[in-house]
N, C-alpha and C positions, 0 to 999 in steps of 0.2 A: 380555437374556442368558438364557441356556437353565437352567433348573432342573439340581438332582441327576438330578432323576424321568427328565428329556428323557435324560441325557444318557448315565444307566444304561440305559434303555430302549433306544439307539441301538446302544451297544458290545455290549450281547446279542443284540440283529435282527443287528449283524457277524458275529459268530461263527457264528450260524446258518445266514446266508446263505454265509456262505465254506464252510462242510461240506457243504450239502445243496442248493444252487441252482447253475445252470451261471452263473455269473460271472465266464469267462474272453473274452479275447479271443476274437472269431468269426475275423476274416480277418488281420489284424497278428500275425505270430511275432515273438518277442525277436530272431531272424536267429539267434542262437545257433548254427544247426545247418550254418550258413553257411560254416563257419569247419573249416580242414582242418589239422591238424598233420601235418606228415612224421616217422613212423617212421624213426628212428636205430636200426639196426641192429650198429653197435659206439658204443655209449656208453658205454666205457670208464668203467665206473663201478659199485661194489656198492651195494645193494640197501641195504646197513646206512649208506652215505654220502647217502643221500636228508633235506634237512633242510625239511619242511614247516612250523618257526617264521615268523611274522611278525609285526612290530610296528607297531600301528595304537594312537592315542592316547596314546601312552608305555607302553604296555601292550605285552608278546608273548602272541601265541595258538601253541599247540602244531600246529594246523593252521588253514590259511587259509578258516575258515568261520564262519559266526554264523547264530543265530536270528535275523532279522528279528523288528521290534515289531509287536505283533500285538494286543494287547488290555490292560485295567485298568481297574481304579472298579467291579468287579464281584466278586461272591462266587466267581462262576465261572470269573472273570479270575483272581484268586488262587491256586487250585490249577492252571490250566492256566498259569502264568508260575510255580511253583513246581516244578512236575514239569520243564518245559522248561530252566530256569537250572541245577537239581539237574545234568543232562545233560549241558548243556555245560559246566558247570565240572568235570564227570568228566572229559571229555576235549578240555578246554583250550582249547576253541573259546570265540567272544564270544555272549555272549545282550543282544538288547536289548527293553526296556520300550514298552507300548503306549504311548499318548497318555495324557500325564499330567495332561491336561488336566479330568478330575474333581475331578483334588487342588484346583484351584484354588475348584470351589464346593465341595466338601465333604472337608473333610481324614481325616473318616471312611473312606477309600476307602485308607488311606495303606494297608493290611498288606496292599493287591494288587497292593503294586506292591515290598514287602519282600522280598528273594528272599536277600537272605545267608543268613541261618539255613539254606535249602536248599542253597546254595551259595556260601560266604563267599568262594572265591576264583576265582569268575568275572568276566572283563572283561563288564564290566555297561554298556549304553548308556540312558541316560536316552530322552527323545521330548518332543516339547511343539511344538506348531503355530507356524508363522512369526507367523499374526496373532494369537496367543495373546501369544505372548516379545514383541511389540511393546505390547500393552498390560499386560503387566505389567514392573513393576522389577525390577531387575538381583537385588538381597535377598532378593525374592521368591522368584525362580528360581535362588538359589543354597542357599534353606532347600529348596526338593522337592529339588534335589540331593544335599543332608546329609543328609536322612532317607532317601532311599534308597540311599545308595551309592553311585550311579555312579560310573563313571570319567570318564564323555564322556558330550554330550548331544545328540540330533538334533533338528537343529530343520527340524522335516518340512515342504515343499511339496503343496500339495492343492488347488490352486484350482479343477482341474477336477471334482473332489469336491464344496466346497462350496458348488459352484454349480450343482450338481444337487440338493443339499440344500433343502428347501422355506425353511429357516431357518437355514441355512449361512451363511458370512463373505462379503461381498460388497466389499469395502474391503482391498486388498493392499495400499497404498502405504506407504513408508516400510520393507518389510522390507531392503533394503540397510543404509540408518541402523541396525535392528535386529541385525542381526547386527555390524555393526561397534562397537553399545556391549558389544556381550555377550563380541565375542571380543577385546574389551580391559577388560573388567571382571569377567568372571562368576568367571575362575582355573581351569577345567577345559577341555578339550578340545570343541573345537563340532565336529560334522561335520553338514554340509548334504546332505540326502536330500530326491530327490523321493517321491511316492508309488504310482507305476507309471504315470508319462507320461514321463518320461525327464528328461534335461536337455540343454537345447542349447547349441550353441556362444555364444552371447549370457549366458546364464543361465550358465553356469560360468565366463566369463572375470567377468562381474560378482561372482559370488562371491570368486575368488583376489582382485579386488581389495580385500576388505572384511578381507584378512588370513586369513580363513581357508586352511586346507590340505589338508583331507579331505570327500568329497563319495561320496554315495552316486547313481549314479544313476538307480536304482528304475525303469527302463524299460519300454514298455510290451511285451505280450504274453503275458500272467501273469494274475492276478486286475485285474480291472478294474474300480474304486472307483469310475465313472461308471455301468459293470452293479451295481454293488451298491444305489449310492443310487437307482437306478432299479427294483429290486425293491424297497424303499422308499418309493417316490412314489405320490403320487396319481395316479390312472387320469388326466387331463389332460395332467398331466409327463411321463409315458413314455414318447410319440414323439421327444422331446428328449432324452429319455438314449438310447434306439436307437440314435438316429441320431450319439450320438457315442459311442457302446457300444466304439470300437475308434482313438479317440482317443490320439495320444502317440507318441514318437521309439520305437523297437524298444533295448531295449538290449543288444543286440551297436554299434549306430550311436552309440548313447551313449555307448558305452565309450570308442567311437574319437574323439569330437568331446571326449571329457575328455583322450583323450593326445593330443591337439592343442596343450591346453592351458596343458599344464607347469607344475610348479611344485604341483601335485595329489598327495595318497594316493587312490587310486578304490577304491572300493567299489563291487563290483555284485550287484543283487537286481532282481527284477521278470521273474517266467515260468522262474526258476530250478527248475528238475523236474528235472534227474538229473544223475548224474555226467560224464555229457560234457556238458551247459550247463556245471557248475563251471570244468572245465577249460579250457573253451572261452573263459568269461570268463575265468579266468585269464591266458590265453594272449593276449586283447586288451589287458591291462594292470590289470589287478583286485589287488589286492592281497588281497585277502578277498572271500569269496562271499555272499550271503545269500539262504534262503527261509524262507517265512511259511509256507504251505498245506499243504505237504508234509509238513512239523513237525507242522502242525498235526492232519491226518489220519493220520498216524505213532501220535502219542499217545490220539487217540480209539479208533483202532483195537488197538492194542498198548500204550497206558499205557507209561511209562518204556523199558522193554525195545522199545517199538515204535522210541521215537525214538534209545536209545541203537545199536539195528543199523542206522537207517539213515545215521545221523550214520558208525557204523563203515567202513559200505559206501563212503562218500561220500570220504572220508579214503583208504582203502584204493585206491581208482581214481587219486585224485590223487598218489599213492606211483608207480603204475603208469605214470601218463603221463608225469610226472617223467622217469624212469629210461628211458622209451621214444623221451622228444625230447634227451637225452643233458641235461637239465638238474638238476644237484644240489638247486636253490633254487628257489622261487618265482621270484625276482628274474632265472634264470638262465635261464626258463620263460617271462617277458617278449622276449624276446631269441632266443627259438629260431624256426627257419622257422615261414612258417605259409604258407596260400592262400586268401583270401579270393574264393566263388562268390556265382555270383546275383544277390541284390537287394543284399546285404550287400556285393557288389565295386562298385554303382554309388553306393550313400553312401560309401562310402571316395573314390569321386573324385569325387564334388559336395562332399562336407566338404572337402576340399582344398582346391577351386577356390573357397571359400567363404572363406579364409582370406587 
């Protein structure tokens, strides 16, 4: 088992490597960009009828966005998950919690992952790894719940992470069983997220069947957790993170192979950069958006008022496009034309035909 020492040393080399090293995808896009709405030109509709509520977890967000989990178990995780929640619970969006996966060797770690006092009434997501929530009890993980808050907890996919890891999880079996004791015992809301490889049609119908109902699916094209653990690795390992440097479904394709699905709330994150990615997920069936890096460099750069204008900016576009595809609602926004080009029109008919 990994020490405190391993495991605060890890979550610091994160943060640093997501600010200051190229650890995006090289040749894999999210497709995002893929993806065309038609201009409504009478959208019989004001400007003040635009209703961007959504509810995700029994919870409503004021707008359809969140912070991605991003870090915890560090001094430096603490101010940067308190400035960031401060934020969104300003303006009503979800924030969610790094991997909570420190609390479990050292519960010293707990006040960086404490974010009420900055923001008591934001929709708050928990985090904790699938093969973490499999070896631990249900009690367990329902006290890190109580002490911090949450509303809802993600229980995040990583395998192609920890297996670039020199001393990462090697042993996935049984997260089906796991998540089926937890979303019949734990009492709060589970949603299942990958962590920037996406989720495919096999991986999402298995989850609906384990009861749950909300899936994030963290797709790839974005920060790439296989480039990270590979600035990480020892000069030997390298060639094998390389060469899978750009591993993972694109998630615009992941969006589509989750409304395939039905019977889903989708959440989409993974290579999420601006306001038309948001909308774009939006408009493939997202209920809620989410990014990590942008937040993340937001706040490095601009402190509070960095992240609070761009969260504004972000909201403000999705008001716009709204009102521009003649749609009052998210939900309404689901439903409006759209035209799918490029590589992004040829997974839409191989997912199909998959089906």
């Amino acid at each position: 088992m990994l020490s405190e020492t391993d495991i605060g040393r890890r979550k610091r080399d994160h943060i640093d490597i997501c600010l200051n090293e190229d650890v995006q995808f090289h040749e894999r896009g999210t497709l995002l960009g893929n993806v065309r709405l038609l201009h409504e030109a009478l959208p019989e509709l004001h400007a003040d009828e635009i209703d961007l509520s959504v509810r995700i977890a029994g919870r409503t967000l004021r707008a359809p966005l969140y912070v991605s989990g991003m870090t915890g178990g560090t001094p430096e995780a603490e101010t940067i998950n308190r400035d960031l929640a401060a934020v969104a619970g300003e303006l009503g969006i979800a924030f969610g919690l790094g991997s909570q996966r420190p609390l479990l060797v050292d519960p010293g770690t707990l006040s960086s992952y404490q974010v009420r006092e900055a923001a008591p009434d934001v929709v708050l997501f928990g985090n904790l790894g699938l093969v973490q929530a499999a070896q631990t009890s249900t009690d367990k993980i329902r006290e890190l719940a109580r002490a911090t808050g949450i509303d809802a907890l993600c229980i995040h996919l990583n395998p192609a992470q920890e297996l670039m890891q020199a001393d990462g999880d090697r042993d996935f079996r049984g997260g089906l069983d796991t998540l089926r004791r937890l979303q019949g015992e734990l009492g709060i809301p589970l949603i299942v997220k990958e962590t920037g490889c996406g989720l495919s049609p096999r991986a999402l119908a298995s989850i609906r069947s384990t009861g749950v109902t909300t899936v994030d699916v963290a797709g790839a094209g974005g920060t790439s957790w296989v480039a990270v653990e590979t600035r990480r690795a020892a000069a030997e390992r390298r060639p094998v993170g390389e060469s899978m440097w750009d591993w993972g479904i694109p998630t615009a394709a992941s969006l589509l192979a989750a409304g395939q699905t039905g019977g889903l709330t989708v959440l989409a994150s993974g290579g999420v950069r601006s306001g038309t990615d948001v909308v774009n997920a939006l408009a493939l069936g997202a209920t809620a958006v989410g990014m990590a890096q942008p937040y993340l460099k937001a706040r490095h750069e601009g402190g509070r008022d960095g992240v609070r204008r761009l969260a504004q900016q972000l909201i403000e576009q999705i008001r716009m496009v709204l009102l521009l595809t003649g749609s009052r609602t998210v939900a309404d926004l689901h439903k409006a034309p759209r035209i799918l080009v490029g590589e992004l029109e040829t997974w839409s008919r191989q997912l199909a035909a998959l089906r």
